[in-house]
C-alpha positions as CSV (number, residue, x, y, z in Angstrom):
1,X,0.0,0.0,0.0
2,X,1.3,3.5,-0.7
3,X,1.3,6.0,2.8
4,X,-1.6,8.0,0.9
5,X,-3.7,4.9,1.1
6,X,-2.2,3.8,4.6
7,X,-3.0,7.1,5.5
8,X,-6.6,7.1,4.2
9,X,-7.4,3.3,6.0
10,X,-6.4,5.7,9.2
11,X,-9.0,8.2,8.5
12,X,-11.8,5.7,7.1
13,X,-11.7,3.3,9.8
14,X,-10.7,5.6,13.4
15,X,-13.5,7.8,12.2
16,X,-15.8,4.7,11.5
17,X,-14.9,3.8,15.1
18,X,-15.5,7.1,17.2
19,X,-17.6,8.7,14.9
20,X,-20.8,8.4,17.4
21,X,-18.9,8.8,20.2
22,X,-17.6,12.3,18.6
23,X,-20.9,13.5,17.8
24,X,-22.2,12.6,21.3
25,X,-19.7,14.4,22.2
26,X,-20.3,17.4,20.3
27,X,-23.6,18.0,20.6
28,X,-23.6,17.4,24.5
29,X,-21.0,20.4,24.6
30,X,-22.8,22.4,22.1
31,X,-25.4,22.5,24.6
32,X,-22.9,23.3,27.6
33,X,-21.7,26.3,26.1
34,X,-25.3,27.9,27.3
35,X,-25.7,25.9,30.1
36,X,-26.0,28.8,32.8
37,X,-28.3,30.7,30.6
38,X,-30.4,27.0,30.3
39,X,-30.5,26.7,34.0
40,X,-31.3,30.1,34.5
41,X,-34.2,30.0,32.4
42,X,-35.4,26.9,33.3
43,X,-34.8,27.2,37.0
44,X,-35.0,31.0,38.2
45,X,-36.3,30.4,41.0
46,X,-33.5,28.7,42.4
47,X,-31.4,30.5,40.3
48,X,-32.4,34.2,41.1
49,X,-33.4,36.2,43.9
50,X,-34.4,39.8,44.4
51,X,-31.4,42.0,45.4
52,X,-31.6,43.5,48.8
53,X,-29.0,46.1,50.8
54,X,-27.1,42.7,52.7
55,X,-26.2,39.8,52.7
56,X,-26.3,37.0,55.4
57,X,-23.4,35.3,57.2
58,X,-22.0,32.8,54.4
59,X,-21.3,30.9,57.9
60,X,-24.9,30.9,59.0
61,X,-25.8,29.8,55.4
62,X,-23.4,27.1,55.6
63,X,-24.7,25.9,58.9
64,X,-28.7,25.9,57.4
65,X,-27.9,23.9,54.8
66,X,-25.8,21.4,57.6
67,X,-28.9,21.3,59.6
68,X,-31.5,20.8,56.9
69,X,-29.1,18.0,55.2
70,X,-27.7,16.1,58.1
71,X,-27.2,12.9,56.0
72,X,-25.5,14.8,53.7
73,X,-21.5,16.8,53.4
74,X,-21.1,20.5,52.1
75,X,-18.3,20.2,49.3
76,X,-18.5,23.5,47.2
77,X,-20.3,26.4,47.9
78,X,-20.5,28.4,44.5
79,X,-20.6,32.5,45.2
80,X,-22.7,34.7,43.2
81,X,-21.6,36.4,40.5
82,X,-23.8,39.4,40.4
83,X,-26.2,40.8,42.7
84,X,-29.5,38.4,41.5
85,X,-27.5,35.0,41.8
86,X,-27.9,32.9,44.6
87,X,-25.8,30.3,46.6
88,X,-25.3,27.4,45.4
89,X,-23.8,24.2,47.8
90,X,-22.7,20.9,46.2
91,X,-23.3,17.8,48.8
92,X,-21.1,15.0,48.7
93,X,-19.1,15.5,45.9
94,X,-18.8,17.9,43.0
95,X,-21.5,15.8,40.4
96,X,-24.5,14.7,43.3
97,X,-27.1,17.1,45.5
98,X,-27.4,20.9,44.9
99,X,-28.3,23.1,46.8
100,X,-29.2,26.9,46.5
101,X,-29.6,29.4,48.8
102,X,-30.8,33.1,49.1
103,X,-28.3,35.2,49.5
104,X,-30.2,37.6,51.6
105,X,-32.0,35.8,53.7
106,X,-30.5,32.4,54.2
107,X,-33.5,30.6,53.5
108,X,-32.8,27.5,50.9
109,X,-34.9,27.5,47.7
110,X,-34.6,24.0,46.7
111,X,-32.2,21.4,45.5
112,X,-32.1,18.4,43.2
113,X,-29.3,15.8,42.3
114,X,-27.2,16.5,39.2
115,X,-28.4,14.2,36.8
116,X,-32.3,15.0,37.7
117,X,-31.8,18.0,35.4
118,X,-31.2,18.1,31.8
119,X,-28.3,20.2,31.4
120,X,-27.1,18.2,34.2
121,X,-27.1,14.5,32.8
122,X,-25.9,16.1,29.8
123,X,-22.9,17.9,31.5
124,X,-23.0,14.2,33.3
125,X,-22.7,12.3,29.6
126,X,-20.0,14.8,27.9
127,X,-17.7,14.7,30.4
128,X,-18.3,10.7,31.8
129,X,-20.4,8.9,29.6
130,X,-22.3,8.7,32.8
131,X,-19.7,6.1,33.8
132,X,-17.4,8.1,36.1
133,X,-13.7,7.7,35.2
134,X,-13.9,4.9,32.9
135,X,-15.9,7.3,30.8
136,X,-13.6,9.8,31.2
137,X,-11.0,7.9,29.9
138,X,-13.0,7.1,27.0
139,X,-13.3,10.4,26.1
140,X,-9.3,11.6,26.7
141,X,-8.5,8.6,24.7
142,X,-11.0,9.4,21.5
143,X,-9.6,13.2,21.8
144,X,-5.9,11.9,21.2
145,X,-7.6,9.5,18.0
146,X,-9.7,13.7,16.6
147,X,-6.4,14.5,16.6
148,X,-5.0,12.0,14.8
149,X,-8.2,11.7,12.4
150,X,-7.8,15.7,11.6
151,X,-4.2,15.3,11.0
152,X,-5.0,12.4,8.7
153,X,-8.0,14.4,7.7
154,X,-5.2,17.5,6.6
155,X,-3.2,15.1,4.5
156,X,-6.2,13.8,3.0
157,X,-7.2,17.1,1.6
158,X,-3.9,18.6,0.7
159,X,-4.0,18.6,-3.3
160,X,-1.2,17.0,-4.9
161,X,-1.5,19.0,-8.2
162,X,-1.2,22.3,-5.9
163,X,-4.9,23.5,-6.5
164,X,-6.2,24.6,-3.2
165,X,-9.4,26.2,-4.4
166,X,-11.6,23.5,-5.1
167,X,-11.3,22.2,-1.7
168,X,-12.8,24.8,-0.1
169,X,-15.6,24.5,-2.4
170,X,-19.1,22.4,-2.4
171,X,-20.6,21.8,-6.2
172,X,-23.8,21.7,-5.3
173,X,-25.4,21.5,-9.0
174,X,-23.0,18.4,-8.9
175,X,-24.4,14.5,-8.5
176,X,-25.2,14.0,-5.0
177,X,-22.1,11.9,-4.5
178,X,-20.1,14.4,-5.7
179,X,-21.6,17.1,-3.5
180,X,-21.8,14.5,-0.6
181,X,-17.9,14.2,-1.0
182,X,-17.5,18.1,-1.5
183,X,-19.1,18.3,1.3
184,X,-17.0,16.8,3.9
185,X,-14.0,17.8,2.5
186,X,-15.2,21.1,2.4
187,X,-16.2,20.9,6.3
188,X,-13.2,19.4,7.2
189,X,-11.1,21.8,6.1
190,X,-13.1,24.7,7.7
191,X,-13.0,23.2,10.8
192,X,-9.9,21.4,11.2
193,X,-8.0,24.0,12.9
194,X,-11.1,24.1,15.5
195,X,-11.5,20.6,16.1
196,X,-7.7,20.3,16.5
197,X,-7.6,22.9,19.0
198,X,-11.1,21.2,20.9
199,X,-9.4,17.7,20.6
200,X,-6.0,18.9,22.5
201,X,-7.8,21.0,24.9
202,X,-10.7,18.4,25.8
203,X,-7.4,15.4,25.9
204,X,-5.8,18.3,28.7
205,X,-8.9,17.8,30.9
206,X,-9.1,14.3,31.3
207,X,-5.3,13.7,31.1
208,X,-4.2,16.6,33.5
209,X,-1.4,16.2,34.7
210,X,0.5,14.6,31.7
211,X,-0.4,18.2,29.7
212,X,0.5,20.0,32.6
213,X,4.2,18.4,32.9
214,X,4.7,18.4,28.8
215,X,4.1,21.7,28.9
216,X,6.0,22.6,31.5
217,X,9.2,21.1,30.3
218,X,8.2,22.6,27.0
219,X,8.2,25.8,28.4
220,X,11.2,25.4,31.1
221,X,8.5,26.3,34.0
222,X,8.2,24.8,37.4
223,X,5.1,22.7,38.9
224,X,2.9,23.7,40.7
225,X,3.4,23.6,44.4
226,X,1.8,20.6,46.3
227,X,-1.1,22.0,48.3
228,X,-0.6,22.2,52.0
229,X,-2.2,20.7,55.3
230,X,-3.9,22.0,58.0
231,X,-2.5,21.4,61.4
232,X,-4.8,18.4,63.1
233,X,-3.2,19.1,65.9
234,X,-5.6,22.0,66.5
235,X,-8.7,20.1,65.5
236,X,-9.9,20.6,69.2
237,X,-9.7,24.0,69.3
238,X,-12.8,26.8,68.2
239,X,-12.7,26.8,64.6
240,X,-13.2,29.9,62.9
241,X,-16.1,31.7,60.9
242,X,-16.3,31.2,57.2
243,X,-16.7,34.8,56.8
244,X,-13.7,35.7,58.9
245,X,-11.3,33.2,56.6
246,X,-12.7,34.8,53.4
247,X,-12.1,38.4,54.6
248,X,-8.7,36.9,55.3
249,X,-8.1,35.5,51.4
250,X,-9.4,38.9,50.1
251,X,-6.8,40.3,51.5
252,X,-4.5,38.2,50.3
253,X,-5.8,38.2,46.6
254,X,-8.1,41.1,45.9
255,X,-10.2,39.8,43.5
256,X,-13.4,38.2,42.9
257,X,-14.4,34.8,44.9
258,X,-15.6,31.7,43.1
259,X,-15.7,29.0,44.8
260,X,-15.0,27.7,48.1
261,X,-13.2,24.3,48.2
262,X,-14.9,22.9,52.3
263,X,-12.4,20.4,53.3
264,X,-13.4,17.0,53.7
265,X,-10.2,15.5,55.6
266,X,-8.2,16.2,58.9
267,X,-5.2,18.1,57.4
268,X,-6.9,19.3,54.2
269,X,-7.0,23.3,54.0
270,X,-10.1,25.1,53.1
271,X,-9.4,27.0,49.9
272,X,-10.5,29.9,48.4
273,X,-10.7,30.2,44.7
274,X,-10.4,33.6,43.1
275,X,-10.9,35.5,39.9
276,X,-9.1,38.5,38.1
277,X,-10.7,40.5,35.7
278,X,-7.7,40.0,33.1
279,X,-8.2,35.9,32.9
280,X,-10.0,34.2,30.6
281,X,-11.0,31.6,33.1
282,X,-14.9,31.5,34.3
283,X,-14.4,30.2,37.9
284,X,-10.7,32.0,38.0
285,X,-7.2,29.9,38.6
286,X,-6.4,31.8,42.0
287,X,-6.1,29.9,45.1
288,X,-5.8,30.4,48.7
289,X,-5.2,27.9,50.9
290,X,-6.0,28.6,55.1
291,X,-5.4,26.3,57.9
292,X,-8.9,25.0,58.5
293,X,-8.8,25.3,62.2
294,X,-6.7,28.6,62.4
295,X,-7.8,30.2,59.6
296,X,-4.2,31.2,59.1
297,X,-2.9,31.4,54.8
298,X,-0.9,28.7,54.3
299,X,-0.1,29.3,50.2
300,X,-1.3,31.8,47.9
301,X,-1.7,31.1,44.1
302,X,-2.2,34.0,42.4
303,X,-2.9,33.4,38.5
304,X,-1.1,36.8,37.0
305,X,1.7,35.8,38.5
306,X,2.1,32.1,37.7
307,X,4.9,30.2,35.7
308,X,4.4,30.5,32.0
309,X,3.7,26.9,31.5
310,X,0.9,27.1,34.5
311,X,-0.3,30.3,32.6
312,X,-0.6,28.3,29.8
313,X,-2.6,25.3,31.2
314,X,-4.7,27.9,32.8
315,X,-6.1,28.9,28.9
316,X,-7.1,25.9,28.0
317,X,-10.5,25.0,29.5
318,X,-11.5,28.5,28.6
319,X,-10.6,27.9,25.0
320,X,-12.3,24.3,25.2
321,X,-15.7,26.0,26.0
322,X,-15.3,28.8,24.0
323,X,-15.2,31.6,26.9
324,X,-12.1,33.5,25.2
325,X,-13.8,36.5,22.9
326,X,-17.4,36.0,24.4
327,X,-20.4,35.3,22.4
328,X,-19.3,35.3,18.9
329,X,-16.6,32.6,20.3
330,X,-19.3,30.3,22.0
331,X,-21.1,30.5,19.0
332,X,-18.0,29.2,17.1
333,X,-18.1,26.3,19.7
334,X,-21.6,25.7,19.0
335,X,-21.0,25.2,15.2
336,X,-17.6,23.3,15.5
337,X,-19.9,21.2,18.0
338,X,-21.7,20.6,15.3
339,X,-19.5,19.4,13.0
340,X,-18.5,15.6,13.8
341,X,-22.3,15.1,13.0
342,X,-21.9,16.6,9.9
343,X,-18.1,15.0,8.9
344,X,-19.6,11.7,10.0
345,X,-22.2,11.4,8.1
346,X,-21.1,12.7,4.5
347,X,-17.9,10.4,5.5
348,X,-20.5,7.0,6.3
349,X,-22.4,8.0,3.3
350,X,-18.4,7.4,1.1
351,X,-17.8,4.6,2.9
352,X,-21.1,2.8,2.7
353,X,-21.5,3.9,-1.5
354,X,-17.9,2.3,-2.3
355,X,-18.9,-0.7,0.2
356,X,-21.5,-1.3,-2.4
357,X,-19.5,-0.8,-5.8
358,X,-17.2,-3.5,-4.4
359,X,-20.2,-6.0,-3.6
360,X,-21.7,-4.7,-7.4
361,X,-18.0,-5.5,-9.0
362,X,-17.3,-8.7,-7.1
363,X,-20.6,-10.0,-7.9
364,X,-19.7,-9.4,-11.7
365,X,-16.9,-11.2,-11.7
366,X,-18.3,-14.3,-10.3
């Protein structure tokens, strides 16, 4: 076989493989790129509430939810963005209860379990396969074969003649084979770029800290420090307010507040996730860590001034969902979500017509 055709098998029969999988895939995350604005609409009244002059003790909230939901564990408490949003507490671990909270006056509004909700189970099947991390895995592993399919893809297209032209173009007065074949090459080409930068960005999610470490010996830069513990040898003492350790990280990192990481271990810290204006980030790549029994800062992360190659990693889940350039970016996302459905289909369409010129030809010669 010559390396075109070798190269062509690759395509056919990778994409013949994961082609469902990669349009599960993009469609769940074309609908994830609007999930807030979903949930919003379809649950304001646990995800709004009418602004008032203050707020209650994040501690007091804390300890409502701990009463009402004794069976359960606080894990996340998500802050509100803007004035309308409300509290939102993640029991057990980040994908199982939620529940949200008035900001104002501490009273909850109502929960449900992750994949109750639609955006939820979809959220649930893009980034699991609703299988946990055997599904991830899945996933990270048919990323790394997108890449190799648009690379494939890339050599496929490239015109050995040197005319570029016609393969950005789709005859559509043409025979419907013709255009079906115009098609996806057409589409391919549009979108390989995207699809390459979705594949390596969607791989950096599920295989962490194998990106992180190439890309920090690509780029000469240290790790990341190991996070620190909480001395357990206080774990008799008072412990201090939530409110009094938060005052304590805005201090320390002046910016806005995300998330709150509760922790779930003896030594583990509580952290405090922060976001600056300048990243690209949603939830922000700023951390600080206190002494959950002290309240003292054990380690500050502060995103402007990490190592290049942490800088780096830090872009690309933003880039993944589309969040660099706003709107006209997520609607990019949406389309290049799109696409596998599209590529997949013209692609089964070849494969399935030349299937049955070879069954019409061997039949002849018998």
């Amino acid at each position: 076989m010559t390396a075109r055709k070798i190269v062509f098998q690759l395509h056919l029969y990778t994409g013949l493989a994961i082609g469902l999988l990669l349009i599960l895939s993009g469609l769940t995350g074309s609908v994830l790129v609007f999930r807030e604005e979903i949930e919003a609409l379809v649950y304001p009244e646990l995800m709004h509430t009418v602004p008032r002059d203050e707020r209650v003790f994040l501690q007091t909230v804390l300890e409502t939810v701990q009463h009402a939901y004794p069976e359960d564990k606080p894990v996340f408490i998500r802050m509100p963005r803007t004035p309308e949003q409300t509290y939102l507490v993640k029991m057990n671990y980040a994908h199982d209860l939620f529940v949200y909270v008035d900001p104002y006056n501490g009273m909850i509004l109502g929960e449900h379990r992750q994949e109750d909700t639609f955006t939820g189970w979809i959220a649930l099947l893009h980034t699991e396969l609703l299988s946990g991390d055997r599904g991830e895995i899945i996933l990270g592993v048919s990323a790394l074969l997108l890449i190799g399919m648009s690379i494939t893809g890339l050599i496929l297209w490239w015109p050995r003649n040197r005319k570029f032209s016609p393969g950005f173009k789709i005859q559509w007065a043409a025979q419907w084979k013709r255009m079906n074949f115009d098609m996806h090459r057409a589409s391919g080409i549009y979108t390989v770029l995207f699809l390459l930068f979705t594949a390596f960005t969607g791989t950096s999610l599920v295989f962490n800290k194998t990106v992180i470490s190439l890309i920090n010996t690509i780029t000469q830069s240290p790790p990341r420090a190991a996070p620190p513990h909480s001395d357990s040898r206080q774990a008799g003492m008072p412990r201090p307010a939530l409110d009094m350790m938060l005052h304590q990280a805005d201090y320390m990192v002046p910016a806005t507040t995300t998330w709150i990481n509760l922790p779930q271990k003896p030594g583990a810290p509580l952290v405090v996730r922060k976001k600056f204006i300048q990243e690209f980030h949603p939830n922000g790549r700023s951390f600080i860590y206190l002494d959950q029994y002290s309240g003292k800062v054990l380690q500050v992360e502060n995103a402007l001034t990490a190592s290049l190659g942490t800088r780096i990693f830090n872009t690309l889940y933003p880039i993944h969902i589309g969040a660099i350039g706003g709107a006209p970016t997520r609607l990019l996302q949406v389309i290049i979500g799109l696409s596998p459905l599209i590529l997949f289909t013209t692609g089964y369409i070849m494969w399935w017509n030349r299937r049955k010129a070879k069954r019409y030809h061997s039949r002849l010669i018998k």
